[in-house]
N, C-alpha and C positions, 0 to 999 in steps of 0.2 A: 204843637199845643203844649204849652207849660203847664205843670202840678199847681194846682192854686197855693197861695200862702197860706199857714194857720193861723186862726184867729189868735188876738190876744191871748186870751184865755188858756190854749192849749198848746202855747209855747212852752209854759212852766213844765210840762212832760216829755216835749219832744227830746232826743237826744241832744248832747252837746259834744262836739267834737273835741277830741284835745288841746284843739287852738282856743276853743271857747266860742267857737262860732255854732251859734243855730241851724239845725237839719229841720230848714221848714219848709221846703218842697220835698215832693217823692223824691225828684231827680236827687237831692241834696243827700236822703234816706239810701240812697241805694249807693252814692259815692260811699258813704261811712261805714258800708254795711262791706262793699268791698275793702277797705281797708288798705292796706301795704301792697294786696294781689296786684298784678298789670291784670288792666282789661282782660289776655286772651286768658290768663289763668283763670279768672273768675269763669268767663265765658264756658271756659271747658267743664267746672264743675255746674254749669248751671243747663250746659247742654244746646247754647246759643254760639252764636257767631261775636267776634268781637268788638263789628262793627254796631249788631244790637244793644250791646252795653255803654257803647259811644250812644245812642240813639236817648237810650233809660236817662243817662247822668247829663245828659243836656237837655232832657226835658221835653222833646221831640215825639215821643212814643210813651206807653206804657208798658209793662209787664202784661202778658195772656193770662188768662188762670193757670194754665198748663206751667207757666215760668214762675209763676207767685207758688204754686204748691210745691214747685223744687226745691225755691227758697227754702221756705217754711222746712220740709225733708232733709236736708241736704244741709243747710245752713243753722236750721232752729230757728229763725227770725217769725216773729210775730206779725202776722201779714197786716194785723189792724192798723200796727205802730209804724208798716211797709205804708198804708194806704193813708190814712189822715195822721201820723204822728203823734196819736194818744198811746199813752202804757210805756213800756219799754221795748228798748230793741227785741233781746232774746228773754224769752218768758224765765223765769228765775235769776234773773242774770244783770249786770248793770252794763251791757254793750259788752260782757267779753264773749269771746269765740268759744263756740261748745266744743267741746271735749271730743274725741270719736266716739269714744262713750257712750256722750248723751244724744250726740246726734246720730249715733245710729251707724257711724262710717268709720270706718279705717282707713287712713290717708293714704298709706304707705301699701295696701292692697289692692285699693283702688285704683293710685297709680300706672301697678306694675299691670294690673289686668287691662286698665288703658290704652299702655304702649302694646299690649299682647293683641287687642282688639285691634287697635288700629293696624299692627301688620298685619295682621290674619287677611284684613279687608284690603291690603294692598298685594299680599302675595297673590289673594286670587283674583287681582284684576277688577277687583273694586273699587269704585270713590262712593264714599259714604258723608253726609253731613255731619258734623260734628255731632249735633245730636243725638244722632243715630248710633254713632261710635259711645257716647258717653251714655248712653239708656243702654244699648248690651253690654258695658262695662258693669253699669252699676247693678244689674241682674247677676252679673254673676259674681260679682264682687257678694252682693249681699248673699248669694246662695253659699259662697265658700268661707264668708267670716262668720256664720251659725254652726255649720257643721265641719269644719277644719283646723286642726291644728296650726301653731303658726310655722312650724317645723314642716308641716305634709302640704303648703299651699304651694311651695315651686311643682311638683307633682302634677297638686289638684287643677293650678291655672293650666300648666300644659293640658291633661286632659280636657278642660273646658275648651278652650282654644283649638285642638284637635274637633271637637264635638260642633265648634263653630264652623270649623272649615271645609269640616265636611258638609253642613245645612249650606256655603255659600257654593260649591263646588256642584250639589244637586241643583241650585237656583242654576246655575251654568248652563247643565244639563236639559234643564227643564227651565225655559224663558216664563212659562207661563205660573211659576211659582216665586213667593218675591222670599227675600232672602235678607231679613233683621234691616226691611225698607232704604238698603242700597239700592243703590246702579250700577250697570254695566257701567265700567269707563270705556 
């Protein structure tokens, strides 16, 4: 199923890409919004697979609510200007990338508690979807860029990441408990 076109009318608003070409399908909105990322980088901060962001930019599928409010979190992007291409990309903004700032994220914590998350779930013999990996990241990312210095966060992630392995280590123990909605491998 393809993003319908926008009318006349509400092209004058849509984004324009640097090329000068019009963002008048979703699928078109969501290429521009990814930017310079490859597919899986996007993918990872948005908590999807990279073959779903192939699916979005070819017009194939839509976004869930659940993916549109990532956006929106995660990115800053105005889901109205996501769904019919009226307003602007990022509210305040002429299509540039928010700040961590303003969006609320630290790039470079998020990161590191990423790659900390995903071994955690590999040392204990778990395959986790990416999602899953990137939702207990961003928990604790956000828990340790309120209350953390940027000096005490090697520390803080190891203890989080301790604090992880042991909730998947009891999932182990006890099948009947699930464990940040991995699986067994």
């Amino acid at each position: 199923m393809r993003c319908p076109p926008l009318k006349r009318a509400e092209r004058r608003r849509a984004f324009v890409s640097p090329g000068g070409k019009m963002a008048e399908t979703m699928s078109e909105r969501i290429r521009a919004l990814r930017g310079p990322q490859t597919q899986p980088e996007f993918a990872l901060q948005l908590g999807v697979s990279k073959n779903t962001i192939g699916h979005y930019e070819r017009g194939e599928r839509r976004p869930e609510a659940e993916v549109l409010t990532r956006m929106r979190e995660v990115l800053g992007v105005d889901i109205n200007w996501l769904l019919t291409g009226e307003g602007e990309m990022r509210p305040g903004g002429a299509g540039a990338a928010p700040s961590s700032s303003s969006a609320g994220i630290d790039a470079d914590l998020y990161g590191l508690v990423t790659e900390a998350v995903s071994s955690a779930y590999k040392e204990c013999g778990y395959t986790a979807a990416l999602r899953d990996i990137a939702a207990e990241a961003a928990k604790i990312a956000a828990d340790l860029s309120e209350d953390v210095s940027p000096e005490d966060r090697p520390a803080a992630i190891r203890g989080a990441i301790g604090q992880l392995r042991r909730r998947l280590r009891e999932a182990i123990a006890n099948p009947n408990s699930a464990a940040a909605g991995a699986q067994k491998a």
